[in-house]
KOLTOR-341328 format. One record per residue (C-alpha): residue number from 1; residue in one letter; x, y, z. Coordinates in steps of 0.001 Angstrom, whole numbers, plus 524288, in hexadecimal, padded with zeros to 5 digits. Layout:
N
SITE     i   aa      px      py      pz
SITE   NUM    A       X       Y       Z
...
This chain:
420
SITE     i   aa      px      py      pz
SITE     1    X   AE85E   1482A   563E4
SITE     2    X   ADEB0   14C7C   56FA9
SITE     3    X   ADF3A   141B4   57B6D
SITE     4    X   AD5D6   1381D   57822
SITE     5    X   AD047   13CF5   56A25
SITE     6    X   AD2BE   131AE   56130
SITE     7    X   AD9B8   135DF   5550F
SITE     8    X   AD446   1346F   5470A
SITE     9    X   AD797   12A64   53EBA
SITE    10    X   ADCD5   12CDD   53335
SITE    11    X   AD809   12B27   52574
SITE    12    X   ADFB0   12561   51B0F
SITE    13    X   AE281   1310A   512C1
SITE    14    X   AE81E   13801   520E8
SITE    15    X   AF252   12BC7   521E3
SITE    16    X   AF70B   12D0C   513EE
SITE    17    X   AF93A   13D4D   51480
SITE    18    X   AFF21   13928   523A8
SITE    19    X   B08E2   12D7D   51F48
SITE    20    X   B0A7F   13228   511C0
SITE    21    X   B083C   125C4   50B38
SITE    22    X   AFD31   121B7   5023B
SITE    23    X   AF006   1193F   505B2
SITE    24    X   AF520   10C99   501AE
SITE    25    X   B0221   10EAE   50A6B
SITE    26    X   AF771   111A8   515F7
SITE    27    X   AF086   10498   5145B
SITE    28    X   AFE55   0FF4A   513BF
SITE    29    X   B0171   1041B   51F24
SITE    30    X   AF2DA   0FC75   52568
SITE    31    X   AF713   0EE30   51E75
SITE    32    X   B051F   0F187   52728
SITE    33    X   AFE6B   0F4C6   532C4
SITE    34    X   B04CC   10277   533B9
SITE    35    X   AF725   10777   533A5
SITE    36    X   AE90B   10300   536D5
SITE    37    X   ADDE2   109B7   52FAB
SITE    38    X   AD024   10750   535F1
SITE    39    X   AC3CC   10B9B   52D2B
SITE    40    X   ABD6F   1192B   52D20
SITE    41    X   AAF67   11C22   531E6
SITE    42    X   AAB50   11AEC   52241
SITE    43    X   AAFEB   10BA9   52348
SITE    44    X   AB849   10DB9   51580
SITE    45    X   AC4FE   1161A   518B0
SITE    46    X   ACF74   112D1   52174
SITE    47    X   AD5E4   11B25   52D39
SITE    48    X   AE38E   11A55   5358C
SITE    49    X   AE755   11DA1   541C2
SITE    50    X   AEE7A   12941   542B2
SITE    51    X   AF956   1244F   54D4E
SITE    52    X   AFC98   1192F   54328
SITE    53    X   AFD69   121B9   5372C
SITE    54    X   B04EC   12C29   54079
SITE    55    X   B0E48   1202A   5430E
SITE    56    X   B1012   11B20   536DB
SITE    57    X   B141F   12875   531B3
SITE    58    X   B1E2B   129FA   53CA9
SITE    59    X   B24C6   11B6B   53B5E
SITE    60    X   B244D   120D7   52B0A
SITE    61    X   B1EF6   11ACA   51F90
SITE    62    X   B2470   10D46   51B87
SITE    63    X   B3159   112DB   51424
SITE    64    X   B3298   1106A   5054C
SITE    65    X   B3836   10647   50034
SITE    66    X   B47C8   10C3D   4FE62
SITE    67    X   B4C8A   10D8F   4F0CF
SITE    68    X   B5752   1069E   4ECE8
SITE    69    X   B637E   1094D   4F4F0
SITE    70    X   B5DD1   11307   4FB8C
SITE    71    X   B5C4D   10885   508EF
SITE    72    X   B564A   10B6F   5169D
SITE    73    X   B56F3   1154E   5208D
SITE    74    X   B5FEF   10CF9   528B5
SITE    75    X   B6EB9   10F18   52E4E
SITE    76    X   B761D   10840   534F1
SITE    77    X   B844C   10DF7   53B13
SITE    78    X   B9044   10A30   53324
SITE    79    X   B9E9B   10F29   532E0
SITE    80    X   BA1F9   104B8   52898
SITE    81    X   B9E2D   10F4C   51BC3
SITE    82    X   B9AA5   11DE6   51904
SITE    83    X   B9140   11FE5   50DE4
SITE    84    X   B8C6A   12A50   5080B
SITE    85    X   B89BD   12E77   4F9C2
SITE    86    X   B95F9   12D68   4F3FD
SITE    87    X   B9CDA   12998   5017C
SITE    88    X   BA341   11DA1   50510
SITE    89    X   BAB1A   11C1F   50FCE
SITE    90    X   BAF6A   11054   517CC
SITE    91    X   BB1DF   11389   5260A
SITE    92    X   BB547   121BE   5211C
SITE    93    X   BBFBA   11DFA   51596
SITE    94    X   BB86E   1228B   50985
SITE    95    X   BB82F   11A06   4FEAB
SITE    96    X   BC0DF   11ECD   4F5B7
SITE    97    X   BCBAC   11F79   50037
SITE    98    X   BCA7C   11054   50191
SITE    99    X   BC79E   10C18   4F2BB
SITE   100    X   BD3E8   108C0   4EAFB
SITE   101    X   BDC63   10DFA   4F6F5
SITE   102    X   BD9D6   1021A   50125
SITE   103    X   BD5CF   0F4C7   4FC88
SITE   104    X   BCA46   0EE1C   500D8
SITE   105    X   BCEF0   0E671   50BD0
SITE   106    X   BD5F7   0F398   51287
SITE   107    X   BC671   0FAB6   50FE8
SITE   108    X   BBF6A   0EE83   5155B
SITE   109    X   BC853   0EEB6   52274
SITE   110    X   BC4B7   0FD52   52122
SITE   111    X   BB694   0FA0A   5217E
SITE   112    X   BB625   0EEA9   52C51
SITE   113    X   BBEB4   0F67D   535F5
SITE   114    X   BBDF4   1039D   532E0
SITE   115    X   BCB3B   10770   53066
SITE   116    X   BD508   10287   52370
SITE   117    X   BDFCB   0F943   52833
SITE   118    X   BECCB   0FD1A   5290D
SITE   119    X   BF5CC   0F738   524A8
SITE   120    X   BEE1B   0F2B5   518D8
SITE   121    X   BE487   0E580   51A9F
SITE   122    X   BEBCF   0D9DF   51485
SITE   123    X   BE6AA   0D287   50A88
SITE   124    X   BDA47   0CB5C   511A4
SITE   125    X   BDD97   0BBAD   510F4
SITE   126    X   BD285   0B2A8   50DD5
SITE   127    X   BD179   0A7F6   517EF
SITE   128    X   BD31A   09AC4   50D38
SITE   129    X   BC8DD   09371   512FF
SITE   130    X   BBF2E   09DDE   5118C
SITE   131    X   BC495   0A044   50191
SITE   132    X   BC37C   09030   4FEEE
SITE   133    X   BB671   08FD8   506D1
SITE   134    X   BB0C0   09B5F   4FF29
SITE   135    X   BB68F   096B5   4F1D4
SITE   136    X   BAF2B   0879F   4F17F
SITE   137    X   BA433   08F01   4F5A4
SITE   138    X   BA411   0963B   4E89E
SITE   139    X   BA7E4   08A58   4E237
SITE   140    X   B9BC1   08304   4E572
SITE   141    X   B9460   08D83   4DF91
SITE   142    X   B9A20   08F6B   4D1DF
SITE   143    X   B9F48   0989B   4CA59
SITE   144    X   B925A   09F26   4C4CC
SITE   145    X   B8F16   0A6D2   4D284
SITE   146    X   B8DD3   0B458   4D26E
SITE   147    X   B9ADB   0BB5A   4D8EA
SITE   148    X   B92C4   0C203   4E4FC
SITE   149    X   B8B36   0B432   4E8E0
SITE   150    X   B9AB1   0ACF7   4E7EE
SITE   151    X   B9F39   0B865   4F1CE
SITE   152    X   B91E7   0B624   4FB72
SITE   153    X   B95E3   0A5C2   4F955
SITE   154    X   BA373   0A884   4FC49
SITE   155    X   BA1A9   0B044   50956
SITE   156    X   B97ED   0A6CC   50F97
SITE   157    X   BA1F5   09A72   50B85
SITE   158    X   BAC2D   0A318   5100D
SITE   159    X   BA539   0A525   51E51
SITE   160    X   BA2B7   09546   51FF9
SITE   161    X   BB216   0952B   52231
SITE   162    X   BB37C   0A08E   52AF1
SITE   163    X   BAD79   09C8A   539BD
SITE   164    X   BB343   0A7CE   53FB0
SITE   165    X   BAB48   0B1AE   53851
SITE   166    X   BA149   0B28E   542B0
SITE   167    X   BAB02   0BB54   54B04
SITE   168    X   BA486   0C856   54A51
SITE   169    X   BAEA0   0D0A9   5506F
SITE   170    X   BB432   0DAD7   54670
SITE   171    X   BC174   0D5AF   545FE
SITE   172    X   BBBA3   0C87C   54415
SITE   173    X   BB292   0CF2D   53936
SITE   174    X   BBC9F   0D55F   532BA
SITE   175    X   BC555   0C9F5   53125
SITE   176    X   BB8C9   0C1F5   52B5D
SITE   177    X   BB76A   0CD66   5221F
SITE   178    X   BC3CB   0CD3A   51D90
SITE   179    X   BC530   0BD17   51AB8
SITE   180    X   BB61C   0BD9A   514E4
SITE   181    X   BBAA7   0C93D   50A75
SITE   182    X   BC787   0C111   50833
SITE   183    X   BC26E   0B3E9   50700
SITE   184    X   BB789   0B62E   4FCED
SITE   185    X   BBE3C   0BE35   4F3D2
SITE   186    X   BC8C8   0B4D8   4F3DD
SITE   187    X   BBF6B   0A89C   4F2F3
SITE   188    X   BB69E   0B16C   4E850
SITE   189    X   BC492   0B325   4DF7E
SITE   190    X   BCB6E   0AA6B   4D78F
SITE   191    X   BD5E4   09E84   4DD7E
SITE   192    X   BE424   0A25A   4DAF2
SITE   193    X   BEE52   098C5   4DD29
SITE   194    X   BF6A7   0977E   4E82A
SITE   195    X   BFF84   0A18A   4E330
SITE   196    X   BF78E   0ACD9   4E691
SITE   197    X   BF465   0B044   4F464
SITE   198    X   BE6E1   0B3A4   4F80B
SITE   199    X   BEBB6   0BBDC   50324
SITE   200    X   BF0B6   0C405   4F9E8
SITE   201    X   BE612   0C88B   4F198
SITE   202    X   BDF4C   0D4FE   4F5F4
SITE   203    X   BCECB   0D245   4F7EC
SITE   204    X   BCED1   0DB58   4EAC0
SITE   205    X   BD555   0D202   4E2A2
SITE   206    X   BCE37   0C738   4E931
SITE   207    X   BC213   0CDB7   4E417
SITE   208    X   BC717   0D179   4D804
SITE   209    X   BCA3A   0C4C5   4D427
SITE   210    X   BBDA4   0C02B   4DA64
SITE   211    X   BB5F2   0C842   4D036
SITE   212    X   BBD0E   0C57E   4C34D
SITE   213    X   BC42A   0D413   4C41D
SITE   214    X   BD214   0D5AE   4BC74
SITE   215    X   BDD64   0D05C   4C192
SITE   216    X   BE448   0DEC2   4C2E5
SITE   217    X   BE787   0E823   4CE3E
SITE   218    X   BE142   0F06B   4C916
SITE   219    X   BD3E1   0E80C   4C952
SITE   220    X   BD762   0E4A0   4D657
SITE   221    X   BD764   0F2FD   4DB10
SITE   222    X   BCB0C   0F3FE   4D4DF
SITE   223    X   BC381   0EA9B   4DC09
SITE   224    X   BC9C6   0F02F   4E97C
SITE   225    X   BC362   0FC58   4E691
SITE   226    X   BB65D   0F6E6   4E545
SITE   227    X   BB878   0EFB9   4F1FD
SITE   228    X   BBBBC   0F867   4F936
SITE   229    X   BB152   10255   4F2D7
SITE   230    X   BA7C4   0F718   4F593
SITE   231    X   BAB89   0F25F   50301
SITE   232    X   B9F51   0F982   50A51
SITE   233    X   B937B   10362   50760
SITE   234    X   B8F53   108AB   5153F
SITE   235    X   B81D3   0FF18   51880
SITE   236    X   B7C2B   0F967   5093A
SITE   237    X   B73B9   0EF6C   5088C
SITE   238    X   B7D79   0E481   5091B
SITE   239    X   B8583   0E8D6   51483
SITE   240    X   B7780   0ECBD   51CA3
SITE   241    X   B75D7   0DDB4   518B4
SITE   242    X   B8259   0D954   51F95
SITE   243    X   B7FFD   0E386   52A77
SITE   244    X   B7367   0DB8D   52EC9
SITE   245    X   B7984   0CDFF   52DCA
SITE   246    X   B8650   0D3CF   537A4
SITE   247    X   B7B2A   0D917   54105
SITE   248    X   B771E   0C860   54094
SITE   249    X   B853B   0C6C4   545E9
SITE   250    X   B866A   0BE84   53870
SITE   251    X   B954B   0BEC9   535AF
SITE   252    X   B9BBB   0C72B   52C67
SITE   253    X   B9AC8   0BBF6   5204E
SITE   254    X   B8D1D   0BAE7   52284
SITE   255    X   B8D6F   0C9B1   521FE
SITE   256    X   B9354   0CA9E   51602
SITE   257    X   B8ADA   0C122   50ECF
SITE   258    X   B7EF4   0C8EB   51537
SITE   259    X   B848C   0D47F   50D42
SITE   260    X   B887A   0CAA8   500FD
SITE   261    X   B7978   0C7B0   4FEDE
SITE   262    X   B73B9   0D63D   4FFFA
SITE   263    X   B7FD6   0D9A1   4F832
SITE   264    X   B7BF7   0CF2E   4EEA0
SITE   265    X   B6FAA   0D85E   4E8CB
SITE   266    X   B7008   0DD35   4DCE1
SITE   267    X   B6DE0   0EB15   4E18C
SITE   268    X   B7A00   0EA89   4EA0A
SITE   269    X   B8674   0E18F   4EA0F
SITE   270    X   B8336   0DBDF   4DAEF
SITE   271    X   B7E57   0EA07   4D55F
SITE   272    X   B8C5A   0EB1B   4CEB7
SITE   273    X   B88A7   0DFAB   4C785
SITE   274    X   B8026   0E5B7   4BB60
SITE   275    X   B89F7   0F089   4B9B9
SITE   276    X   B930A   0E856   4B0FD
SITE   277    X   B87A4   0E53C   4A910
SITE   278    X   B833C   0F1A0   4A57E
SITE   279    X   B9336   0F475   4A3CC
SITE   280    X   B9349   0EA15   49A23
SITE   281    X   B8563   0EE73   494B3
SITE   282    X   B8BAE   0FCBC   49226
SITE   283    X   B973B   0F93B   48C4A
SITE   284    X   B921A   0FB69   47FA5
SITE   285    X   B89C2   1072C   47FF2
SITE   286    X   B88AC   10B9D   48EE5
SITE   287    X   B7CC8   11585   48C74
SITE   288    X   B75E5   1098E   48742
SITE   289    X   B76B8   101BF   4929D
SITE   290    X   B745B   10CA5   49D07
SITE   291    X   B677B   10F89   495A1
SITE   292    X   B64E4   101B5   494CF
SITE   293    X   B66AB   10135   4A28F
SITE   294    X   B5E6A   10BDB   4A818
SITE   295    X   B536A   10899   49CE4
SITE   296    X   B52BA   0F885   4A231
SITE   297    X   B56E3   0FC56   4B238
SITE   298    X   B5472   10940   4B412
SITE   299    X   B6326   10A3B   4BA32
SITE   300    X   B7058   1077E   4B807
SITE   301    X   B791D   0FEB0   4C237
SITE   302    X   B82E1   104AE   4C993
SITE   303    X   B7CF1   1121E   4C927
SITE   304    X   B7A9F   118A0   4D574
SITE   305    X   B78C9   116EC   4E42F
SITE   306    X   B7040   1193E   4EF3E
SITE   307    X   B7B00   120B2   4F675
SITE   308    X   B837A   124F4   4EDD1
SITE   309    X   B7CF2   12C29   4E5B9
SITE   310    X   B8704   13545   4E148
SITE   311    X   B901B   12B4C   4DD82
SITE   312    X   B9596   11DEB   4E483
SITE   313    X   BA4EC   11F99   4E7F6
SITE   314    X   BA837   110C3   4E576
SITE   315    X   BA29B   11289   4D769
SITE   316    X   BADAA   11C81   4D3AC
SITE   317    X   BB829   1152F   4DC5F
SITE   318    X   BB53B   107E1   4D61E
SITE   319    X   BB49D   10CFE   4C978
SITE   320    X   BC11F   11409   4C98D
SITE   321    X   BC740   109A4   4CB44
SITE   322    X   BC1CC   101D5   4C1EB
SITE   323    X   BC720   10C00   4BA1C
SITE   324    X   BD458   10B98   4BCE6
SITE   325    X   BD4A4   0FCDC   4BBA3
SITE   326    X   BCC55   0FC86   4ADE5
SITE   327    X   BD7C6   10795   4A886
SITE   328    X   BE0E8   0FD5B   4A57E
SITE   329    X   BD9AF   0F492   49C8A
SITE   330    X   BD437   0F618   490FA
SITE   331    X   BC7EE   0ED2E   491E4
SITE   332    X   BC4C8   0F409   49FF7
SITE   333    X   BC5BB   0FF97   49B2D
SITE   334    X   BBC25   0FF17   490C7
SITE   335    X   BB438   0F9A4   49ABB
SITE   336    X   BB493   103F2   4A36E
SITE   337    X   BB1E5   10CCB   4979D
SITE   338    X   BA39B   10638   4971D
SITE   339    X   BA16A   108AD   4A62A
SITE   340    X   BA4FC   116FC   4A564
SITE   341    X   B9D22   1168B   49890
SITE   342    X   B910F   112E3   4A1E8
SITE   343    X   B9549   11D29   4ABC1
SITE   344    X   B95CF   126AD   4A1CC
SITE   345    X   B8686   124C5   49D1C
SITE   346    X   B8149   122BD   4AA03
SITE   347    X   B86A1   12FC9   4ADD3
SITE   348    X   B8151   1390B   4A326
SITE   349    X   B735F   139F7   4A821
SITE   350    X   B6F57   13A4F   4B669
SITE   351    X   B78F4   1330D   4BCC4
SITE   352    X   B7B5B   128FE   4C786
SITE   353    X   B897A   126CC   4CAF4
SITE   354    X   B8D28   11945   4C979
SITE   355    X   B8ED6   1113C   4D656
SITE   356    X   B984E   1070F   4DA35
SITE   357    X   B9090   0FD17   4D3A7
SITE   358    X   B928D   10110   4C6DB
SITE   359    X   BA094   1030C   4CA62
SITE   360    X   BA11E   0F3BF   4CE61
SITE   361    X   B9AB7   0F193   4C20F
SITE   362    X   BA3C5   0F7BE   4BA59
SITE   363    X   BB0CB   0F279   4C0A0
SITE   364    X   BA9A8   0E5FB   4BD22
SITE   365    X   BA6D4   0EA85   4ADB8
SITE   366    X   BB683   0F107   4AD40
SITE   367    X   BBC6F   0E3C7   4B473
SITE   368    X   BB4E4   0D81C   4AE99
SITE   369    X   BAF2D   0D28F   4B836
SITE   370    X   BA6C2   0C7A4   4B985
SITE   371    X   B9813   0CD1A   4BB3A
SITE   372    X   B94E0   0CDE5   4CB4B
SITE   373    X   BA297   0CFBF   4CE3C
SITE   374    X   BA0CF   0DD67   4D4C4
SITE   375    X   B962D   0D7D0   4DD17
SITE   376    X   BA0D0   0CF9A   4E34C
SITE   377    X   BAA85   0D9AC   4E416
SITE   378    X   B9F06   0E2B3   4EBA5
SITE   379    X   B9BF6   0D565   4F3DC
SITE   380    X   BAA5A   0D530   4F8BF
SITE   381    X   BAC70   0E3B2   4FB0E
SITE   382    X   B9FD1   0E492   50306
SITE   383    X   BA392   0D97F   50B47
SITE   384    X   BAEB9   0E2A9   512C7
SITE   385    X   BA1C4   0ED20   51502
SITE   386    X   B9939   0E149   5197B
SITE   387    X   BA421   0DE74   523C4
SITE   388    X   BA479   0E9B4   528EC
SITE   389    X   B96F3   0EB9F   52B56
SITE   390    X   B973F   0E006   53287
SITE   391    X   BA1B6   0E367   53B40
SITE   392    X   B9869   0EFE4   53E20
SITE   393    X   B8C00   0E824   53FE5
SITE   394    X   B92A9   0DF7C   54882
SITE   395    X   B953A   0E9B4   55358
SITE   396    X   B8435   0EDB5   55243
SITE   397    X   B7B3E   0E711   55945
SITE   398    X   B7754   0DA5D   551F9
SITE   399    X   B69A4   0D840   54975
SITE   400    X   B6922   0E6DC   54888
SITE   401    X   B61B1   0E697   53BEE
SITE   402    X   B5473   0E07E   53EAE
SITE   403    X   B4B2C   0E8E7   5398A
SITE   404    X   B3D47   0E8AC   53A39
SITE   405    X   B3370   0E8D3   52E57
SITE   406    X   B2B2C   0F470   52B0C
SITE   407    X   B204B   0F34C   5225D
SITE   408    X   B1DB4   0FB7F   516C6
SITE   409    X   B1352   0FCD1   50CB5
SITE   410    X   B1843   0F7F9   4FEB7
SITE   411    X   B1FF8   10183   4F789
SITE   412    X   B23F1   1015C   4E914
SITE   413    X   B314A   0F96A   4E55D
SITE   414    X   B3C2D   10470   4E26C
SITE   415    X   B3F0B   106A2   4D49A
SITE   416    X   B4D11   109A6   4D264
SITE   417    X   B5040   115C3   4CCD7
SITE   418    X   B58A8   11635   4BF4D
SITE   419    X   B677B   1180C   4C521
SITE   420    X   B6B55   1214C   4B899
């Protein structure tokens, strides 16, 4: 523009073509006050100001709402998980290195410190006041409560008894990590008399016996694997959730029951949950259910996954070993019959590879257990990510993640899209 011409304003069909939007998005924009329009010479159509339409184009539209699991354009730096499609590796181990070949308290000393202890970690003792403290806690609220809100009552009784968990040094951190994991999973199991140690229980068979699981070695072995398989996922919702409360300075209970309630949702920790009910559904005739499904929800649970799209590694690892446990008994093999059964429809037409959900599901359909048991074992495993991330977020500058609001016109709720 020529030094002191004044430049036109712009008519409403100019901002639409220029911001790519339509009318009512425009006089969106006005109600905002991302734009002002003033009224044209005829006294009935509106115009802009070129410099604010030339603005808002540059700053970009108000984004779309994301789909689900797709998330923001946000990072943050981490060395606690690689992810990619198909990819999971904690501080550089792959996955299947760790799963079945170190138990979980060797991969959560792995992810807190970077390295995998050696010697071997101990079993990790339970401080008793923290076990009895946790365990009349759960008394008080009966025996009806779902098995993720016991865990999220046993780590906050657990943290009334522990004044020293305010120490936010790493050591300090790590140490708290270590009792919290202990002491819930041994106040979430069942009393044994004084003839068997607590020490020497592993936090596997803590949690095995914690969810209802089969008294075996084999079963035991099992739910390692899905610890360890479990134990962290690079920044999901839950652990961004625990990521904010650390930047507070809030210690690393307080960060874990952060993550606990975004992990509570029923499109995260508890998503394993309806997978033993279509199981059970399918038994019969598993074409008839996976129709049913898609015909009433348009999807099936525990199919597919925002990153990995071309199949989730801890689906095969968890499920293999459910294999190998199911192979000696007759009653979990037939049951694993009816999840490969499922498997075996769902992959005929189009398919979605199965993700670790469904393979949670199904070590709960092939094991027994009591419905929302794999939402507990997921709560426990994720604690040793959760920790981690706090011991990062700890060493950043604190109240990091105050963001500010940006308006944007109304768009349409997502619709999800069938998963099969």
């Amino acid at each position: 523009m020529l030094f002191g011409m004044v430049a036109r304003r712009l008519r409403i069909d100019e901002v639409t073509a220029r911001l790519g939007v339509k009318r009512e998005t425009v006089y969106a924009y006005v109600s905002r006050g991302l734009l002002r329009s003033q009224l044209a010479e005829d006294g009935r159509s509106s115009t802009f100001d070129p410099a604010e339409v030339d603005a808002v184009a540059t700053r970009g539209r108000p984004r779309r709402r994301p789909r689900q699991g797709e998330g923001i354009d946000a990072a943050l730096g981490s060395a606690v998980t690689e992810l990619g499609d198909g990819l999971i590796s904690y501080h550089g181990i792959g996955l299947e290195e760790l799963a079945g070949a170190r138990p979980f308290e060797a991969v959560a000393e792995l992810l807190w410190s970077g390295a995998l202890p050696d010697p071997p970690t101990p079993a990790w003792s339970a401080p008793p006041a923290g076990v009895a403290t946790a365990r009349r806690a759960l008394t008080a609220i009966g025996p009806h409560c779902a098995p993720g809100d016991r865990l999220r009552v046993a780590v906050a009784a657990a943290a009334t008894v522990d004044p020293l968990r305010h120490d936010l040094r790493p050591e300090a951190v790590l140490h708290c990590g270590r009792s919290l994991i202990a002491t819930v999973s041994e106040a979430l199991a069942p009393q044994h008399g004084p003839t068997r140690s607590a020490a020497e229980r592993s936090v596997a068979q803590r949690v095995a016996e914690a969810v209802g699981a089969p008294s075996s070695a084999r079963w035991h072995g099992v739910i390692d694997v899905a610890l360890v398989c479990l134990a962290d996922h690079e920044l999901a919702t839950s652990t961004l959730a625990a990521r904010v409360a650390a930047s507070t300075r809030a210690d690393p209970t307080a960060v874990v029951l952060a993550g606990l309630a975004t992990l509570s949702g029923p499109l995260h920790g508890s998503a394993s949950v309806a997978v033993p009910r279509f199981l059970a559904d399918a038994a019969e005739d598993a074409p008839a259910a996976v129709a049913t499904l898609l015909r009433t929800d348009g999807q099936l649970p525990g199919f597919g996954h925002p990153v990995h799209r071309h199949g989730d590694p801890r689906h095969a690892l968890v499920l293999d070993a459910v294999r190998t446990a199911a192979a000696a008994n007759a009653r979990t093999r037939a049951r694993l019959a009816e999840v490969d059964a499922v498997l075996a429809v769902t992959a005929q037409r189009a398919p979605v590879p199965p993700n670790v959900d469904f393979a949670l599901g199904a070590l709960g359909h092939v094991a027994g257990l009591p419905l929302g048991a794999t939402e507990l074992l997921m709560a426990v495993a994720r604690t040793a990510g959760w920790i981690a991330h706090a011991i990062e977020e700890y060493a950043e500058p604190p109240l990091r993640f105050r963001a500010r609001a940006r308006g944007r016109a109304a768009d349409p709720a997502p619709t999800a899209s069938p998963s099969v």
